[in-house]
N, C-alpha and C positions, 0 to 999 in steps of 0.2 A: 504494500500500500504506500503510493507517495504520499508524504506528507504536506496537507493544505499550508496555505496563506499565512497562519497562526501557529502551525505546528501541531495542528489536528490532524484532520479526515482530510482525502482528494479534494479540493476545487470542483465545486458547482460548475458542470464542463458543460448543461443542457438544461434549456428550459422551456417544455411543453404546455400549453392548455389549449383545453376543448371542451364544449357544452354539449348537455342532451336533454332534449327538450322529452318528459315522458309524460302520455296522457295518464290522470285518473283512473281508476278502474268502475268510478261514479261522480256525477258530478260533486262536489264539497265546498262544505261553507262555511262560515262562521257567524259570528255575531255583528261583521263591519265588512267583511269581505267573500267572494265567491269565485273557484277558482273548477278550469277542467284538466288543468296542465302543472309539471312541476321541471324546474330547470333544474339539471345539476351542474356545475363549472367544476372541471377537473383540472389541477396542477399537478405536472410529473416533472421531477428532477432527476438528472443523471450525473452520478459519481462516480469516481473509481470503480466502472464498471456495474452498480448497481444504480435501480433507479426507486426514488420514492415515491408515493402518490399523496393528495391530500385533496380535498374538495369544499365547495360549499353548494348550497342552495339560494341562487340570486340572477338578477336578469345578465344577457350576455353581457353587460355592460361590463360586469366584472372581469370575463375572460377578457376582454380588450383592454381595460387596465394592466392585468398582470402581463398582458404580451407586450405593453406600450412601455410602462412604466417600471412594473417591479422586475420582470427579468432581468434587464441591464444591472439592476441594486444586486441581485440574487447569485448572477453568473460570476465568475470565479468567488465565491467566496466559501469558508470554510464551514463545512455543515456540521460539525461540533459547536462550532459556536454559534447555535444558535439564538443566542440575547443581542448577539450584537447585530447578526443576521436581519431581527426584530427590528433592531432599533433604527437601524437602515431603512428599512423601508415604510417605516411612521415618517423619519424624516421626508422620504422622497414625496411624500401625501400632503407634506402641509398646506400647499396651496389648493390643494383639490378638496380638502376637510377630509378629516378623519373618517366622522362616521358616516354609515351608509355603504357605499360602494366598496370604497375604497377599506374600509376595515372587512368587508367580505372575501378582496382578494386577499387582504394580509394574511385572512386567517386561513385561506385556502393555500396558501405557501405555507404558513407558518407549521401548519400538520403536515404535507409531504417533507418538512426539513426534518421534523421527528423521526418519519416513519423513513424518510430516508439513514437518517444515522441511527435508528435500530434495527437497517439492514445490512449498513456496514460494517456493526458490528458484533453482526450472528443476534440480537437479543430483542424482545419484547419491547414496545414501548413504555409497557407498565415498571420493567425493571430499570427502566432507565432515569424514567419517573423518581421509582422509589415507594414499592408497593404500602398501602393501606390496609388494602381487604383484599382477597381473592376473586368477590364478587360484588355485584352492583345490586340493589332489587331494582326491580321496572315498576309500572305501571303502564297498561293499556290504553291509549291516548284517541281518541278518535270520533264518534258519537257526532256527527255532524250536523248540523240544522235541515241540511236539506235531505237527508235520510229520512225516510218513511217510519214510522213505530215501529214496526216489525222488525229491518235492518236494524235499528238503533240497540233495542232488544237483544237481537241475534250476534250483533259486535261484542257488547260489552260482556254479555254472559258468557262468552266464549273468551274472553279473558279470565274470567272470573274460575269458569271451570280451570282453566288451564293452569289454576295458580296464582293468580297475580293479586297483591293484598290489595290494589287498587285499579279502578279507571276513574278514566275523565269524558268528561263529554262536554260540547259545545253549548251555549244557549248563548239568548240575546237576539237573533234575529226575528224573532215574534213572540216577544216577550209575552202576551196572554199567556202563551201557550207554554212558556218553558214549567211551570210549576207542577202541569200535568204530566210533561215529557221527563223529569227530575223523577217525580215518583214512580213512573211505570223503569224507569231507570233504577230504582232503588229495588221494586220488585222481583227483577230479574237478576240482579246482583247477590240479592238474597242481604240478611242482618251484617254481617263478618266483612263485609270489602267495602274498603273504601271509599267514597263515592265522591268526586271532585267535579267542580265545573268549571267551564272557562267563558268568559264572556266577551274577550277580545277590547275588553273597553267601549261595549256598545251599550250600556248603561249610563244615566246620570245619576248624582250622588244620593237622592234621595229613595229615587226606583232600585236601586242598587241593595238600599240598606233596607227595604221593605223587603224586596225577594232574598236577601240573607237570610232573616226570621223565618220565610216560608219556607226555603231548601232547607235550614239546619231542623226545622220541626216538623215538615212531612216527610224528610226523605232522610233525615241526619248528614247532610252534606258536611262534609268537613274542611273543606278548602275551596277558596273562593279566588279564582284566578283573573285579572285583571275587573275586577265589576266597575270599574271606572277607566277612563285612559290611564298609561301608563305614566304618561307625561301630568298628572297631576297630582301630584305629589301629595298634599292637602287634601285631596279627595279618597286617596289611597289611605293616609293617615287616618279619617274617618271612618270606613270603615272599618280599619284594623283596630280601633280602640271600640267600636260601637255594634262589630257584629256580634252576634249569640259565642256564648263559650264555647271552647271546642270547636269553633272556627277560624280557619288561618285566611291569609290574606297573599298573596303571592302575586310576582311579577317580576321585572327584567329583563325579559327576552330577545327585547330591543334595546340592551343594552350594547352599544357598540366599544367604550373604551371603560378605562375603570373610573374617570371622573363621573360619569352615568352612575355608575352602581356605587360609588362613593354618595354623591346625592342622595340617591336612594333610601341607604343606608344611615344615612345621619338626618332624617328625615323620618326615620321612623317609619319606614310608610310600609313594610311589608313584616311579617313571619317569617316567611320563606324567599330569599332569593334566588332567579332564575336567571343563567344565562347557559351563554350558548355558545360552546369554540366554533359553530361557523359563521359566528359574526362578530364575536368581541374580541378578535385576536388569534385564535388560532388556541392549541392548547398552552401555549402560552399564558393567552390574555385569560382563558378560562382558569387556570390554576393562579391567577394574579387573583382575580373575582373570589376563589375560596380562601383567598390571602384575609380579603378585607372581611369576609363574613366570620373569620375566627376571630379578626378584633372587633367584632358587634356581637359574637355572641350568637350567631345565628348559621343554621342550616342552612343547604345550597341543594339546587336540585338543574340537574341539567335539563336541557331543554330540547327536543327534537334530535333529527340525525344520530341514533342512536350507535353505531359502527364507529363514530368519527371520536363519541366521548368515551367510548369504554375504558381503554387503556387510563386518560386521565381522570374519571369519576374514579376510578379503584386506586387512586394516585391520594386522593383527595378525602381522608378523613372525615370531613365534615357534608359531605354530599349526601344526601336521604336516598336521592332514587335519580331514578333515568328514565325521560319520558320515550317509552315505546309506540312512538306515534304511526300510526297506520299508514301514513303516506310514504313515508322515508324509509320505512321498514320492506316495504314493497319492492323499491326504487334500491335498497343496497341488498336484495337478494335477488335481484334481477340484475345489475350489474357487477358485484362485488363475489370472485370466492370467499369465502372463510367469515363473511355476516353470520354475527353470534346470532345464537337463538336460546332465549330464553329457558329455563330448567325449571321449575316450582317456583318462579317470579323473580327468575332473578338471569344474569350473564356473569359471564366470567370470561377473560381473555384466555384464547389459546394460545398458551405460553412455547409451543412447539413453532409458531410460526413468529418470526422478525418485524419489528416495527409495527404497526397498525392491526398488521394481521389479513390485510385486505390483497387482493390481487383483482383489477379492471379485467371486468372480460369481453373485450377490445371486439370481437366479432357478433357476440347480444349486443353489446352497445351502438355498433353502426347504422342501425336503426334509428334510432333516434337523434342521431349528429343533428344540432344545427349549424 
């Protein structure tokens, strides 16, 4: 192995990306939005002969930033070091803003530098990390607005059998209706699982904190996922002091750097925070996020893309769970070998395979190239 730039790993000698646009297998919605399509952006880097992969979910726009702007940052430089790797390419963003975009391709680089030097060298990204736990629990994420009862039903319980101490489901987008759709929810779940909702922030603060009292006492809801925008801090704070006991408050997920989740967090405004390595950084920016929640005192729970956080949620002490969301879960066992699957509610990294654990499978995928 030549020795990089620093006195590490090979020089970043390649730098790939590419998008795939995969439809739905129904259409899905949420409480503020409706979608029948989902993009993935893939980054591959190649080093001394191996190469890494890392991805996010975001418009192409991403892929044409990291081909414009971050490769040049990326290419020779030492993939052990990757802090300064990081730090490089926040720089090279500042005129462009941080978040948004541009924090989606960091963080699509910032995981193939992982998974590329835990394939340089032969190890797990968890062990490089610096394991926690073994395993992750999940929960089953999915329960959409525009799902019929019956679907809705046949999702969730099929989590439930399968193990998982919790699901989530969507409401918000015909708010009459969610109090109904929450209990026939609770029904099928049976007393013992979990029952969370997510509301996207399509709630205002007071409709918000009425339907809390109805989910926590017809259905025992126990988490209450954005019932207000994210971005209001104030209104998240109300909640979180004013809903029924036994109800958490949760959000983050649009968090893009850690002055977002610092806000957040000294605001008081959630139980549980959420983020997300395909948008706040990469695993990086997401183990920085579990940084500030052990100096508040507070749980962290990953958010979506479940393949991308494993390695780092099992890194990360202080992480409750791993949301098993239905869309991505689809989307990385259709393109990815080695996508965990789930055991009695929980993953665990396959320590036999290098880095991420993932391998593109480059001819499923053509399909879908945009």
């Amino acid at each position: 192995m030549n020795a990089g730039p620093a006195g590490g790993g090979p020089p970043v000698a390649r730098v790939d990306v590419s998008a795939y646009r995969i439809p739905t297998d129904a259409p899905e919605s949420d409480g503020t939005f409706a979608w029948q399509q989902t993009t993935l952006v893939l980054v591959r880097l190649t080093a001394g002969g191996r190469t890494g992969l890392g991805y996010t979910y975001a418009d192409t726009a991403t892929a044409a930033l990291v081909r414009d702007t971050l490769a040049g940052v990326v290419n020779g430089l030492d993939p052990f070091g990757i802090p300064a790797a990081w730090s490089s390419m926040a720089r090279a963003v500042r005129n462009l803003g941080r978040p948004g975009v541009a924090s989606m391709a960091i963080s699509a680089v910032d995981a193939a530098l992982w998974d590329l030097k835990g394939r340089l060298l032969g190890l797990p990204a968890v062990t490089l990390l610096g394991a926690a736990r073994a395993a992750v629990p999940v929960y089953g994420s999915g329960g959409f607005t525009s799902y019929p009862l019956e679907t809705l039903k046949e999702q969730l319980g099929g989590w439930a059998s399968a193990g998982m101490a919790w699901v989530k489901m969507k409401v918000g987008s015909h708010p009459a209706d969610d109090p109904a759709r929450v209990r026939a929810a609770r029904d099928v779940v049976g007393p013992h699982v979990g029952l969370l909702v997510d509301a996207n922030g399509a709630y205002a603060r007071k409709q918000a904190l009425a339907l809390a009292g109805r989910f926590a006492d017809e259905a025992g809801v126990t988490w209450f996922e954005e019932p207000v925008s994210s971005d209001d801090l104030d209104g998240l704070r109300l909640l979180r002091d004013r809903a029924p006991a036994g109800m958490e408050v949760a959000a983050g997920e649009y968090g893009y750097d850690v002055f977002y989740f610092r806000r957040m967090l000294d605001a008081g405004a959630v139980d549980v925070l959420q983020a997300d390595a395909s948008r706040c950084g990469g695993i990086t920016g997401f183990l920085r996020a579990s940084n500030l929640c052990d100096a508040h005192g507070l749980e962290l729970s990953a958010h979506c893309a479940p393949s991308l956080h494993l390695h780092a949620a099992c890194a990360a002490s202080n992480v409750r769970h791993l949301e098993w969301f239905h869309d991505h879960d689809r989307i990385e066992h259709l393109l990815f070998d080695g996508a965990p699957v789930p055991l009695d509610g929980a993953v665990r990294p396959d320590l036999s395979r290098p880095g991420l654990g993932l391998d593109f499978k480059q001819r499923d995928a053509d399909r879908f190239a945009v």
